[in-house]
N, C-alpha and C positions, 0 to 999 in steps of 0.2 A: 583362705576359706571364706569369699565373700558370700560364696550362693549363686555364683552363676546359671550354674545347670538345674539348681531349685528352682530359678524362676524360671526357668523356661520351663521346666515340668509344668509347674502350678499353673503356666500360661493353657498349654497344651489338657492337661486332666483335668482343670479346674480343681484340683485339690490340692495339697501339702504332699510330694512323694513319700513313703516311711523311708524307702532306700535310695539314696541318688547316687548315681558313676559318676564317674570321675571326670565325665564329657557325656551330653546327649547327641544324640543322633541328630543330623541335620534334616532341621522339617518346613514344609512349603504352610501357610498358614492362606487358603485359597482365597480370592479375589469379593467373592459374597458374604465372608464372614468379617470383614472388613470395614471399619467407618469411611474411609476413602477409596474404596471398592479396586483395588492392585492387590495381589498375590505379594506376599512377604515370606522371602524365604529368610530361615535365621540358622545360622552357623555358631555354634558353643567352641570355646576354647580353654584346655588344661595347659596350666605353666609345668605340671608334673610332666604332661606324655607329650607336647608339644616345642620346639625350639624354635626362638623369636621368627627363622629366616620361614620358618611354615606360617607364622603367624603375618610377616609383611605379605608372601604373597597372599591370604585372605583377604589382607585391608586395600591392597590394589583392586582387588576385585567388587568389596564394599560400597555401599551408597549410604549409612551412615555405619557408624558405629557407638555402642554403650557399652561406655568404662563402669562398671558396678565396685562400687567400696561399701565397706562395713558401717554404718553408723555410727555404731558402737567400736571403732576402732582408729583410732588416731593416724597410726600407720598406714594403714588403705589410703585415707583422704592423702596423705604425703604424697605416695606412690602415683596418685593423681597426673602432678605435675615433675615429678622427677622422673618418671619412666612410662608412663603409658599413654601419655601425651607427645611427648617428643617421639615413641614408639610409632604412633600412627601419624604422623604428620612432620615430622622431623625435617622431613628432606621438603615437602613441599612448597612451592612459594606461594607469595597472598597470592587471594582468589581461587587456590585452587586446593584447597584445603579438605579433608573428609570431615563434613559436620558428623560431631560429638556429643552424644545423651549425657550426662553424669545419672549415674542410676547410685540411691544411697537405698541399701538393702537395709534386713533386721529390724525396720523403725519398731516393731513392734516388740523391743529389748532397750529401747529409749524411750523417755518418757516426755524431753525436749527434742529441737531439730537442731540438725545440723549442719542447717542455711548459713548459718554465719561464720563456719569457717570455709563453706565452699564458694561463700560468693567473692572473697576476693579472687579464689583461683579461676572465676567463670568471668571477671572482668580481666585476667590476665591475659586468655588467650579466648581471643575472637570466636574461634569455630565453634566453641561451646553454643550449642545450641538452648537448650533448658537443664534443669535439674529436676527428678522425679526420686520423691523417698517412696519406698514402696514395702511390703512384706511379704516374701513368699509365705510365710507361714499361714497368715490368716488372711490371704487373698488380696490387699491393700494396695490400691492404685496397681495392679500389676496389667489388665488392659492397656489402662494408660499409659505404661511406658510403650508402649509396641507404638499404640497412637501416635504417640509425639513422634517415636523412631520416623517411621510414614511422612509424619508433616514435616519433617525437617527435609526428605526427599524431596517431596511433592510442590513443596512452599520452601525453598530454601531463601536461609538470608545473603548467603555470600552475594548475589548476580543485584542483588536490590540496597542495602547498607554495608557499611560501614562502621561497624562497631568502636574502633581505635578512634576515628574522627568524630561519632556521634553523626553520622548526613549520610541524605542518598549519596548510592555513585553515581557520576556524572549520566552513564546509558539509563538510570532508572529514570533518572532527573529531565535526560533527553522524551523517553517514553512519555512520561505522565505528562510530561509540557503539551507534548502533539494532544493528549487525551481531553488537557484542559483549553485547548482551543478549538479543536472538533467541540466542545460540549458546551463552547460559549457558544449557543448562537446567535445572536445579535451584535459578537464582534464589540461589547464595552469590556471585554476584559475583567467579567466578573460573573462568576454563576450565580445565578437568582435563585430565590427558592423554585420556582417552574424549571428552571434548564438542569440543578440540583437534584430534583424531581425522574426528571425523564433521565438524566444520568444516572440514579439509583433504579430506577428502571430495568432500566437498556443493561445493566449488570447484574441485579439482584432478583429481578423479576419482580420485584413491588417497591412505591413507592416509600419515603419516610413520613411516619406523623408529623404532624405541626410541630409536636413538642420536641421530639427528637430531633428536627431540624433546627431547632431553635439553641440547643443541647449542645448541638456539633459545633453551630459558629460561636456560642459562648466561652469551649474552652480553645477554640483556634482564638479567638478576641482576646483572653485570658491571657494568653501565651507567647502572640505575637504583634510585634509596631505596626503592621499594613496586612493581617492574611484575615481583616475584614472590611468591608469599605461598600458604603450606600446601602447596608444589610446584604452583603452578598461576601463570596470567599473569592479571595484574587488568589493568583496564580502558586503566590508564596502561602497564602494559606490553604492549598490544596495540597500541596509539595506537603506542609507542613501535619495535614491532619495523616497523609499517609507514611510519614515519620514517626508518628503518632503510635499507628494499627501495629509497625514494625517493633518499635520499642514492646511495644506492650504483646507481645507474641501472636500476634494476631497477622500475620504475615498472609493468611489464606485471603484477606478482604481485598490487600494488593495485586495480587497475585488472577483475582478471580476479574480486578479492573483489569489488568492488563493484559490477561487471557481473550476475553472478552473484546479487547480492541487490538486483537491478532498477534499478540507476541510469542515467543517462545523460552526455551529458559536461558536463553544467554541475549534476551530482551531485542531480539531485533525481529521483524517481522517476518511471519513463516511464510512458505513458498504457497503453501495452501489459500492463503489470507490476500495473496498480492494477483496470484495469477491461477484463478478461478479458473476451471475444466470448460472450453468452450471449443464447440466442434462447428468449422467453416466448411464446409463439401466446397469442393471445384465449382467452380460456375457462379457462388453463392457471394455476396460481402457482406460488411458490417455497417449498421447503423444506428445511431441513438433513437430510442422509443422516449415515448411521451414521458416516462419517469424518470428519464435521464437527462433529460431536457429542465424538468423540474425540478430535480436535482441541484443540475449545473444553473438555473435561473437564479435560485436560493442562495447558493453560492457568492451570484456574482451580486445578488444587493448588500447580502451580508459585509462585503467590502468591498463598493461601491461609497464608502464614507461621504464625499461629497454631494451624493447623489445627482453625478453630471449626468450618467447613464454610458458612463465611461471610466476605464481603470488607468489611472496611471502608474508609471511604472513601480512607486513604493505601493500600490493598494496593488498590484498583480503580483508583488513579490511575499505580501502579507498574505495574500491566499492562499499560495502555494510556501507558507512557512511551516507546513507541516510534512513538507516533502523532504530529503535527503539534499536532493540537489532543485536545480530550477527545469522545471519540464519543457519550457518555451526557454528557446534563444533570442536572438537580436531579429533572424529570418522571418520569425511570426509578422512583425511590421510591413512587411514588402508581400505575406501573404495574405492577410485581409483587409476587409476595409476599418480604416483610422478613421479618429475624428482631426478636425481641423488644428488639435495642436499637437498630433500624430500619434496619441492615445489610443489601446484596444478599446474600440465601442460595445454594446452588448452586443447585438448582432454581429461583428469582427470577433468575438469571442467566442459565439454558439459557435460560426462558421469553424475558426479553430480547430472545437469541439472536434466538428464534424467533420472534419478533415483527419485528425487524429482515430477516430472511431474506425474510420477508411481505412484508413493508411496501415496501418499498426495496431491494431486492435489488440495487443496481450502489453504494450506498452501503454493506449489507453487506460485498460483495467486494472492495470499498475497502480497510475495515476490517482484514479478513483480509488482504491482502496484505500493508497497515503491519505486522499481528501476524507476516507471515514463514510462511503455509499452505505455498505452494507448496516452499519449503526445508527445511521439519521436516518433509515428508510426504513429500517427492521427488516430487511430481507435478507435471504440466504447469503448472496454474494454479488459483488458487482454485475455479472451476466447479468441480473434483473434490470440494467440500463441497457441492456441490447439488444438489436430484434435481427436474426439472421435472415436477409431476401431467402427468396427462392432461385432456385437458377436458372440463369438467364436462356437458358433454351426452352424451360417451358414458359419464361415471357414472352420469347420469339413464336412457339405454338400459339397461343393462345393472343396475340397480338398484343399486348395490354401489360402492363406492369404496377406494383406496389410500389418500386422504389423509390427513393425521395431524392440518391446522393447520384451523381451520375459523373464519370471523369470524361474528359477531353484530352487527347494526347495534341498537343501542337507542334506541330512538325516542320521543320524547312530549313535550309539553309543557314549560316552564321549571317549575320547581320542584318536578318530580313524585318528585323521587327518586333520579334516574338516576347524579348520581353516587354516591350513598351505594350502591346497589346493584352498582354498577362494585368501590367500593371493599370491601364486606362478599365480595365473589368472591375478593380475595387477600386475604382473613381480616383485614380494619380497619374499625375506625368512622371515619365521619365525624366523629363527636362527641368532641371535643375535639383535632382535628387541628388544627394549628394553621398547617402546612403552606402556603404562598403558592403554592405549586408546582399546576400542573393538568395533567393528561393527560387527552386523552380517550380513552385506551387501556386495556385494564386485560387481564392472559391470567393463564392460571394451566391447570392440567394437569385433566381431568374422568377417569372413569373409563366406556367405553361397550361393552357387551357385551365384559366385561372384557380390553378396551384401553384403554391410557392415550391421551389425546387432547387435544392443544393446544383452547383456545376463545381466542378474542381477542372483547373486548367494546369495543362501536367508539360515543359517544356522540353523536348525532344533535342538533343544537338546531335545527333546522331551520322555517322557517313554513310553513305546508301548501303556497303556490305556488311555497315553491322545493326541492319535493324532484326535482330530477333522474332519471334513469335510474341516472348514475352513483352517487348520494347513497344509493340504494334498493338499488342490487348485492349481493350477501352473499348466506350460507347458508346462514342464518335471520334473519328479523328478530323483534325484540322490542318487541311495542306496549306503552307502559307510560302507565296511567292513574293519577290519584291519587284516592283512593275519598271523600276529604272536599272534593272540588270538582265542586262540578257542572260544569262546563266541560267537565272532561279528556277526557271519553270521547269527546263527538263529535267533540275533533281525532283522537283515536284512529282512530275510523270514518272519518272521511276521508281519512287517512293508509292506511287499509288497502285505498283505491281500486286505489293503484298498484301495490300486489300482487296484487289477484284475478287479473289475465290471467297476471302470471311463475307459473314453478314455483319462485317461494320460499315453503316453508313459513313460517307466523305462527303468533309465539303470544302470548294475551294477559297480562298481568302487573298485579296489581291492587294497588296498592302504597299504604302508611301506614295498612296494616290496623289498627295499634294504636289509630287515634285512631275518632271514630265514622262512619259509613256517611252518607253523604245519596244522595239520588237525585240522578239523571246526568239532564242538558237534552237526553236524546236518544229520536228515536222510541222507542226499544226500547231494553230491560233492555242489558247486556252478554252477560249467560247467553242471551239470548233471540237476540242479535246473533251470538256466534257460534254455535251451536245453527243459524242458521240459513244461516252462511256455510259450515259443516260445519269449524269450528274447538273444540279442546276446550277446554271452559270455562277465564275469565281465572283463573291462578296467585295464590294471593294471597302479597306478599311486606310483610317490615317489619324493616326496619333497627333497629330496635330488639331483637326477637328473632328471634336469629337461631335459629331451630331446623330440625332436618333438612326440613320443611315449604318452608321458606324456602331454603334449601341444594340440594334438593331440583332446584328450578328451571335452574340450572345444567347439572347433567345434561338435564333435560328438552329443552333448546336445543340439546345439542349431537347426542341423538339425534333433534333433528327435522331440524339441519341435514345428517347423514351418512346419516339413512333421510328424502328428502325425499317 
């Protein structure tokens, strides 16, 4: 007879019942009446008219549960841990435990507590969440207990500490690490009171006084060898102040940081948080808007350490050390332009960017989300870095386009050229590359009726029967022939079958000018082929020299693709 069904009356009438059953009736306690605003339904259990195996399936069903003993009774507190603890948790393994209230009834039949014989049994077993003494009789903490039931749901410890160890676990430890290098931002690996600031912010919705800032790093100083340094909190002493919140039951403060920078409750990032609701219509692509740009600028000085105006490979790995894995491969180097000691430069990096933005656009926002868009920018969701074109048929009406990014499919032949041509666009030779790495991407910035303009060059090895509709798509294609093979041109001609009916402009590309000319195994000249297809004569290119001639062609693609 500890009072189970009392308190749930007393909860329910706000009074002391005169008559209590032997079990109450199972009650839903609604959503608004609630400090954490969730519906809590609660289930009563008699050892009289119940048998343990009705009682395990309740606790399966359970999201916590409270053991209530007597105060005033020796025996209850016993039962504690000899049967109603192993009762509900018995069988399960760590981490996966039903968090436990201790509820001590009566107090108001004692006149001391009776914390001190229950704390060693709540440091025996982990899942104990808190202990509440309470009194159905005269009302006494009896909210409260419901409260806690709630936060132990809502804010649970299991998925964040370690109670047997005293430390985060590793995934909490993984979270807050990303939380606290999104929130340095100037990359010294120490939040200031300013980045300290906007991190209370960007979570609480205001910042801290002076003095409560002052407060926070004096007992992380107090407590630990390095979780202060230059007047700011280094990595262990943020680890360390949200060890801190935990110990001291305050688990909601963690919980609302890491809510906040997209987690869920088994601490890895929700579907909602990474890959944000974005609608591409047919005809339409993706591009970086001005704040995305911004964004990614910020980024890239923030570690840019050197400031060459270039990343080397440990400052592009420190960028992306908030990521799972690495989002660039070895390929990114052979797609944009490097600097001279074969580092991503900024511009090779926007370009990237914007190639990724193209290409893949739900793995870009991926991307951006791990990098923390939505948080450094205060906006809804990564989509505020992206501007969808319109489609490209009412570009074609109206003659004229917005767009900025524009592909080039390059077409022809094995051996004709096409990567060295890819590659002489972000200013490299093939010759003497030694590079294992292949992309068939290559973009780099054009200048067209003096706008700057993304191109992406997209390389085709394709055999004439399998160029698709989809293979053929783009917003110019590039026929490229090789001038010392008679062959080349008539897959050229062929190849340019499945363009005549699109409105994709072609142009032709006559490539390895340097070596000598033979004639082509085709009805007619090239000159004479397009001459009559009403195409301007084939370009001639050669990776070997490279002059404005050759240079030259680049442009030329990009205003055929924007004036089609």
């Amino acid at each position: 007879k500890v009072g189970k069904t009392s308190l749930i009356m007393s909860l329910v009438g706000e009074e002391f019942p005169e008559e209590v059953p032997s079990r109450a009736e199972e009650i839903t306690i609604p959503a608004d009446v609630t400090p954490e605003k969730v519906p809590t339904h609660i289930v009563d259990y008699s050892e009289k008219e119940q048998s343990d195996e009705v009682l395990r399936d309740e606790i399966i069903k359970a999201n916590v549960v409270c053991v209530v003993y007597d105060v005033t009774n020796e025996d209850t507190i016993e039962k504690i841990k000899t049967k109603w603890i192993p009762l509900v948790n018995g069988n399960a393994e760590k981490g996966n435990k039903v968090p436990i209230i201790l509820v001590g009834n009566k107090s108001d039949l004692r006149c001391g507590s009776s914390m001190e014989t229950i704390l060693p049994i709540m440091n025996q077993f982990s899942e104990i969440e808190t202990c509440v003494e309470c009194s159905a009789k005269n009302l006494k903490n009896i909210s409260e207990l419901f409260y806690y039931a709630q936060k132990a749901v809502l804010h649970p410890t299991a998925p964040l500490y370690d109670p047997e160890d005293k430390q985060l676990k590793p995934l909490c430890v993984r979270a807050l690490s990303r939380i606290f290098y999104i929130s340095d931002q100037d990359n010294d690996r120490i939040l200031s009171d300013a980045e300290l600031n906007s991190f209370q912010k960007s979570c609480f919705g205001n910042p801290l006084a002076p003095q409560a800032l002052e407060d926070v790093k004096t007992v992380v100083w107090k407590n630990t060898s390095d979780g202060v340094q230059d007047s700011g909190l280094t990595l262990n002493g943020f680890l360390f102040l949200n060890t801190l919140f935990i110990q001291r039951g305050r688990h909601e403060t963690t919980w609302t940081i890491l809510r906040r920078f997209g987690y869920d409750d088994n601490l890895e990032l929700t579907d909602d948080y990474l890959y944000p609701e974005l609608r591409v219509p047919v005809g339409c692509t993706t591009e970086l808007n001005h704040l995305g740009h911004q964004f990614l600028q910020r980024l890239f000085d923030k570690y840019d350490e050197d400031k060459d105006s270039a990343l080397s490979p440990t400052e592009l790995r420190n960028l992306f050390c908030v990521c799972p894995y690495m989002p660039w491969g070895a390929e990114v180097y052979m797609t944009v332009p490097t600097t001279d000691e074969g580092y991503i430069s900024n511009h090779g990096y926007l370009c990237q960017w914007t190639l990724s933005a193209y290409l893949d656009i739900h793995r870009c926002l991926e991307h951006l989300g791990y990098l923390g868009y939505p948080i450094l920018t205060e906006q809804e969701s990564q989509t505020g870095a992206i501007t969808v074109t319109r489609e490209k048929e009412v570009d074609l009406e109206k003659c004229q386009t917005q767009r900025s990014v524009f592909l080039c499919k390059v077409i022809g032949p094995r051996g004709t050229g096409k990567t060295a041509f890819l590659q002489a666009f972000v200013g490299r030779s093939v010759v003497g590359n030694s590079s294992s790495a292949f992309s068939p991407y290559a973009i780099n910035t054009v200048r067209v009726s003096n706008q700057e303009k993304y191109l992406i060059l997209n390389e085709v090895d394709v055999e004439v029967d399998f160029l698709k509709a989809s293979d053929a798509s783009c917003d110019v294609a590039c026929l490229m022939y090789d001038t010392s093979d008679p062959h080349s041109f008539d897959y050229c001609a062929s190849i340019y079958k499945h363009y005549m009916e699109s409105n994709i402009p072609c142009v032709l590309v006559a490539s390895k000018v340097d070596v000598p000319e033979v004639k082509q195994f085709h009805g007619m000249t090239p000159a004479e082929f397009c001459y009559k297809h009403r195409l301007p004569p084939p370009l001639p290119f050669s990776s070997l020299f490279l002059d404005s001639t050759s240079k030259n062609i680049y442009t030329r693609l990009a205003w055929a693709a924007m004036y089609p």
